[in-house]
Structure formats: C-alpha cells, structure tokens
C-alpha positions in Angstrom: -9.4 -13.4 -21.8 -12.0 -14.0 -25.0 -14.9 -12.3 -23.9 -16.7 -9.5 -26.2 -16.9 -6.1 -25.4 -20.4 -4.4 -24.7 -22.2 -3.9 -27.6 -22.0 0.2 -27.3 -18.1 0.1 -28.1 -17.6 0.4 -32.2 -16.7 -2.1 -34.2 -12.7 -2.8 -34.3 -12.5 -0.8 -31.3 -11.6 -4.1 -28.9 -8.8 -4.6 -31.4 -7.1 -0.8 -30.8 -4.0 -1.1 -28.9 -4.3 0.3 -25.5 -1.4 2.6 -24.0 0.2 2.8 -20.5 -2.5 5.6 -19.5 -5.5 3.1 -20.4 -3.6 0.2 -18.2 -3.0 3.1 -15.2 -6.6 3.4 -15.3 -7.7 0.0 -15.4 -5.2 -0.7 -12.2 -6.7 2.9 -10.4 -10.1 1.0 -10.6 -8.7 -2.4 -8.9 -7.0 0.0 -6.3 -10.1 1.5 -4.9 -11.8 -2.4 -5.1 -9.5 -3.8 -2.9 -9.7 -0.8 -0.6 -13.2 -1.1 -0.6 -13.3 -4.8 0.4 -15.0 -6.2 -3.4 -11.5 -7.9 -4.2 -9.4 -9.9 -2.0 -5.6 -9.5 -2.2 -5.4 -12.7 -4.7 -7.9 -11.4 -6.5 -6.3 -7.8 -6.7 -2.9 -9.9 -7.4 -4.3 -11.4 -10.3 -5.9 -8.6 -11.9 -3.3 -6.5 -11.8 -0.9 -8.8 -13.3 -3.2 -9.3 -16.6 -3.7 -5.4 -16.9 -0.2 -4.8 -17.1 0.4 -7.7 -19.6 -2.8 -6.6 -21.6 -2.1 -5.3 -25.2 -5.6 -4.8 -26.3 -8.9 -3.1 -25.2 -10.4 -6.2 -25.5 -8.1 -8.0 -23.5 -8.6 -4.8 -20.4 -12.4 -4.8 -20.7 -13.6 -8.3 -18.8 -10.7 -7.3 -15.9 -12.8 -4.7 -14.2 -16.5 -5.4 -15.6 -18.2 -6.9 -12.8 -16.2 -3.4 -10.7 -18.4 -0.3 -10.4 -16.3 1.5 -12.9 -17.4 2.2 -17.1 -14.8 -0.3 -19.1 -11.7 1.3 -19.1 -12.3 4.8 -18.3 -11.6 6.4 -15.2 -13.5 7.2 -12.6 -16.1 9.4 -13.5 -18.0 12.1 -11.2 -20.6 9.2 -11.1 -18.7 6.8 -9.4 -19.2 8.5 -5.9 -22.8 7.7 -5.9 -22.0 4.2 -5.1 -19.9 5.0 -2.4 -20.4 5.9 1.1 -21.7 9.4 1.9 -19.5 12.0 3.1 -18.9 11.7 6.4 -19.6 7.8 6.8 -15.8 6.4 5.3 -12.7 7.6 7.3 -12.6 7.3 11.1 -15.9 8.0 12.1 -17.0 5.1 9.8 -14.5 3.1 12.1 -16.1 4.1 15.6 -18.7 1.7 15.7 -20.4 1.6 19.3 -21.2 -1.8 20.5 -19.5 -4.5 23.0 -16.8 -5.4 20.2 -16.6 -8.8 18.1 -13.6 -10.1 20.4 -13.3 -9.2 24.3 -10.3 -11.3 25.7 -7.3 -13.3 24.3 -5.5 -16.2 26.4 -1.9 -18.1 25.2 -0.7 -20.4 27.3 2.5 -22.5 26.0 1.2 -21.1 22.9 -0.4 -18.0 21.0 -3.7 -16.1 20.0 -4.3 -13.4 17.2 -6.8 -11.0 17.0 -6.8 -9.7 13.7 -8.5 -8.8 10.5 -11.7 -7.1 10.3 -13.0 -7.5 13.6 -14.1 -4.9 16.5 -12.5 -3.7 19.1 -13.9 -3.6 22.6 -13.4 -0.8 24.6 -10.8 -3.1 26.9 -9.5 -5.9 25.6 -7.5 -7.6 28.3 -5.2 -10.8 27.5 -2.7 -13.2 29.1 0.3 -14.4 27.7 2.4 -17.3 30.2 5.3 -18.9 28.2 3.5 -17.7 25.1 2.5 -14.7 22.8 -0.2 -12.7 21.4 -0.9 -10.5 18.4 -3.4 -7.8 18.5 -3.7 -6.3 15.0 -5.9 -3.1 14.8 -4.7 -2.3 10.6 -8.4 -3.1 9.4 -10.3 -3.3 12.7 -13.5 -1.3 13.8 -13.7 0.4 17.2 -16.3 0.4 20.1 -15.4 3.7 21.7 -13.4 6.7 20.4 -10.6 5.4 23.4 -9.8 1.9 24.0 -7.6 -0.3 26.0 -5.5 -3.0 25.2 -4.2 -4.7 28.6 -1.7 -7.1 28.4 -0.5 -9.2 30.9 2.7 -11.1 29.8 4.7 -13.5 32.5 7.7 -15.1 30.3 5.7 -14.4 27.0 5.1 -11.7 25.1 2.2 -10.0 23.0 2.4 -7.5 20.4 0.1 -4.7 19.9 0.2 -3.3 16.1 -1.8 0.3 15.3 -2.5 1.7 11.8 -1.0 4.8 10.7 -3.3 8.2 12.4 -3.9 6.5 15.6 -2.9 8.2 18.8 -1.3 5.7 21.3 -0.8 5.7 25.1 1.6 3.4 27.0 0.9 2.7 30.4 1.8 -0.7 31.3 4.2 -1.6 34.1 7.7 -3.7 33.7 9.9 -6.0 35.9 12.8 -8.0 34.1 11.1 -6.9 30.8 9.2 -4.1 29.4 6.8 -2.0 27.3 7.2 -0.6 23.9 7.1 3.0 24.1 8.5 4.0 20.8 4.6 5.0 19.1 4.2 7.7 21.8 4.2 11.0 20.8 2.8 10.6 17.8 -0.1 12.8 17.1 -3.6 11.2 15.6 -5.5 12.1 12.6 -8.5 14.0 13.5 -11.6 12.2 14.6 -9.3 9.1 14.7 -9.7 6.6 17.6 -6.9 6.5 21.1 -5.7 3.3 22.0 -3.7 2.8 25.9 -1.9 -0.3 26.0 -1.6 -1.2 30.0 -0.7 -4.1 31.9 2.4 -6.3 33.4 5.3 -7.6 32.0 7.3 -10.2 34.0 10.3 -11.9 32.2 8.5 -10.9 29.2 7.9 -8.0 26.8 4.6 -6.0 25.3 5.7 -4.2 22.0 3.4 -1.8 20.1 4.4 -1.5 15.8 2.3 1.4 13.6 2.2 -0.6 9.8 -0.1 0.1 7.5 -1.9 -2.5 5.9 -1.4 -5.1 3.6 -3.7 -3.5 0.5 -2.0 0.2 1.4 1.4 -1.3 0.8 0.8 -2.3 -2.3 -0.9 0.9 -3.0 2.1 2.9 -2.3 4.5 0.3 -4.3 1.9 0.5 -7.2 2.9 4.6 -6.3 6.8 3.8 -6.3 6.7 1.9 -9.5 4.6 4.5 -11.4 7.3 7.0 -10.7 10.3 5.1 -11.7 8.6 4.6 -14.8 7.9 8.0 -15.4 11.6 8.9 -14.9 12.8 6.4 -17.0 11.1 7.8 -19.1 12.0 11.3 -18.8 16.0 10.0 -18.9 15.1 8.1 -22.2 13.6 11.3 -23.7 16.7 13.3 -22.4 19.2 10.6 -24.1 17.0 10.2 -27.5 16.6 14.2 -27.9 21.0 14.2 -27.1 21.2 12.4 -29.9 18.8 13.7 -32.0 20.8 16.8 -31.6 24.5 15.0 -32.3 23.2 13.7 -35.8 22.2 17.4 -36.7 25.2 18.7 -36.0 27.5 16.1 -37.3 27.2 17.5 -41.0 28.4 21.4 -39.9 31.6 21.5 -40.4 34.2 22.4 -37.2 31.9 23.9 -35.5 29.0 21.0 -36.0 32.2 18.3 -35.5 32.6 20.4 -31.6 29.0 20.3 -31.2 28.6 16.9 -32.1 31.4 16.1 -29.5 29.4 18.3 -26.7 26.7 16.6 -27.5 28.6 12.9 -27.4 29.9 13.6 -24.3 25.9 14.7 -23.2 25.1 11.3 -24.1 27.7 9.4 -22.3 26.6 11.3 -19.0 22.9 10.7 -20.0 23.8 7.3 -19.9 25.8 6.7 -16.8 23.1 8.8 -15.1 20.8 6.3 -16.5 22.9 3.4 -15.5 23.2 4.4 -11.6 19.5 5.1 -11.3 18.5 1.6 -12.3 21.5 0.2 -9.4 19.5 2.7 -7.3 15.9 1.5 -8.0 17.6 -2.4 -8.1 18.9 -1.3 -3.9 15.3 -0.1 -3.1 13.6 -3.0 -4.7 16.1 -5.0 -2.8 15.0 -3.7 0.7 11.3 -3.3 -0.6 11.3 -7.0 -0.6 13.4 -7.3 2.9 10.7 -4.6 4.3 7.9 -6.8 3.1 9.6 -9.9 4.3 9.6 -8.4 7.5 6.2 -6.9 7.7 4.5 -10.0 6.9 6.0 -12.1 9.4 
C-alpha cells in the first residue's frame, strides 16, 4: 500500500507508528462494512489481514478510505447519519411484505438451495425424492411476520437452517423417518419473524439447525481473539512486574535473598500459568476450526 494520506493529516504524521488500538479501530470499521453488505467476505478477509500486518498510519489509511468512516479513527457520533434510521435495521427491516423472491424448491435424484439474501414467501413448499434440500434463512428477508416452510421428503431429506432470535414451530409428520424438533422451545427476539416447518417424511428426514452467519462468526472470533490478547497481556504484565520485584529485592540482604526466592517461585507459577493457557487457547482454536469445518459444509 503506497498511496498518500489526505492532505489535512500533518506532515510526517503517515510515518508515526500505529499501535494495537489504531489497528482495533481500523478492523471495527471493516466489521460494520461487512455487516452492512459494502464488503464481501474476500474483501473483509483481505482487509483485515493488511490492518493487522500494518506498521504505519500510512500503510492503515487507504484500507478503509472508500468506508464511511474518518481515516483511522473510530466511529464518530456522525457515522449514524449514514445508516438506517432507528427502527428500519433489526427485524422489522427484515419483514418485508410481498410474494417472496423464491416460492417452491424441487430435488429429484438430486438437490436445491435456497439461500443467501433472498425472500421468503409466506409458504414455501418443496419436494425432496431420492434427493435433498437446503433452505437457509441466516441473511434472508421475510414476507409475513409467520412463515411456513413445508417439506415433503420421500427417501431424501431437506434441511431447514434459522438464524439466531427466530422462533420455530415443528409440525411436520414422520413414517420410517422424522422431523427435527430440537430448535423448539426457544424463545424469539422481539419483533422477530416465526417460522413452522410442516410436511411428510417417508424413509427420509427434515432437520432444522439455528447458525449464525458466516460474517457474525467471524465477528465473534475477531471477539475471541481480542480477548486472548488482552490476557496475554495481562499474564505478561503479571510476570514482568514478578520480576521487576525479584531484582529489587535481590540486593537486601536475608531478608531480600527470601523475597527474591518468593518472588522466584511467583515467576515460575506466572509462567506455567502462562504455559497452560496458550495449550488451552491452542484446544479452542483446534475445535474453532473443526466447528467452522462443520458449519460450512
């Protein structure tokens, strides 16, 4: 990245180094793009990858200057004048009205999706025979405030997968196979839509998953990795300030030479601690990747 700066930042300024608070902010600002549909995932990938390898302001400046964001800085009280209006984002921007984009899906020997931004009717009725079909509300809009999903699966199957905050409603009928009723119970956000999933299942199966969505997950790891950072960093103080104190009292005699051993033995814990929270985070990043893995597929 070569570009200049704007012409309103001093002169030297896009040669100051920047610190893990100016690269947070920088990645805040790509967050709320890709939320808000102006990057795409790749896009988002990318970006994020040169902010956190960025040394200098002027290496962070071009990342996020065609974003409605000032530079570097975070978002500012001014920022919310290019967003939606309260009361348009959330749910009730979701319940759209209309006939939906999408009104039936068929697989036959083989397989349909329906997924993506698209709008849901309020029925959508499909038909699975010695195949399978997905039907992905994560990032869809919705005709009515209750839909249906009816499924009709004879040796297939079809899977019906919700976003977090919707209410769902299993209905459907099973011989030699079965519905999903695992989501019920779950209460909905407020003003958030109901879906019923109805229907037959012969031979075959009709399951029903609540994931969040692609860009949310890598919200929340953003989320997980911020906070191992910020207690690695807290252990790293804790061991540095141990030691600190072990110099100081290695020149006072007996009672500095007990201190110092105190303080050694601080240290050594400090350290182990330190050694079987990184195993830890290596186990969770081990099944983050198996949950993603599996989420994707």
């Amino acid at each position: 990245m070569t570009d200049e700066l704007p012409d309103e930042h001093p002169d030297g300024l896009p040669e100051l180094r920047a610190s893990d608070a100016d690269r947070e902010q920088v990645a805040e600002v790509l967050r709320d793009a890709v939320a808000e549909g102006r990057l795409d995932m790749e896009e988002f990938e990318e970006r994020l990858e040169a902010t956190y390898k960025a040394r200098t302001y002027k290496e962070l400046a071009p990342i996020t200057r065609d974003l409605p964001a000032p530079g570097v800085t975070p978002p500012a009280p001014t920022v919310s004048m290019v967003k939606q209006p309260a009361g348009a984002g959330g749910w009730a921007g979701r319940i759209v009205g209309g006939d939906g984009s999408s009104r039936w899906g068929v697989a036959v020997l083989g397989g349909f999706e329906r997924k993506g931004r698209w709008t849901m009717p309020k029925r959508f009725n499909s038909f699975a025979f010695w195949g399978g079909g997905v039907i992905d509300l994560r990032e869809a809009n919705f005709a009515d405030g209750e839909v249906v999903v009816n499924c009709v699966a004879i040796m297939g199957g079809m899977s019906v997968i919700v976003p977090p905050g919707v209410e769902v409603l299993v209905r459907g009928i099973g011989v030699m196979g079965g519905f999903d009723h695992s989501e019920e119970g779950v209460e909905g956000d407020p003003g958030a839509p109901r879906v019923v999933v109805t229907g037959f299942a012969f031979w075959g199966g009709v399951g029903v998953e609540r994931k969040v969505t692609k860009a949310e997950r890598l919200r929340q790891k953003e989320e997980r990795r911020l906070e191992k950072l910020e207690r690695k960093a807290a252990r790293q103080e804790e061991l540095e300030e141990s030691r600190r104190r072990a110099l100081e009292g290695s020149g006072s005699g007996d009672l500095g030479h007990r201190d110092s051993l105190d303080e050694a033995r601080s240290i050594h814990r400090a350290a182990m601690e330190q050694h079987r929270e990184l195993m830890r985070e290596h186990r969770e990043a081990r099944r983050e990747e198996r949950r993603e893995r599996r989420d994707d597929r």
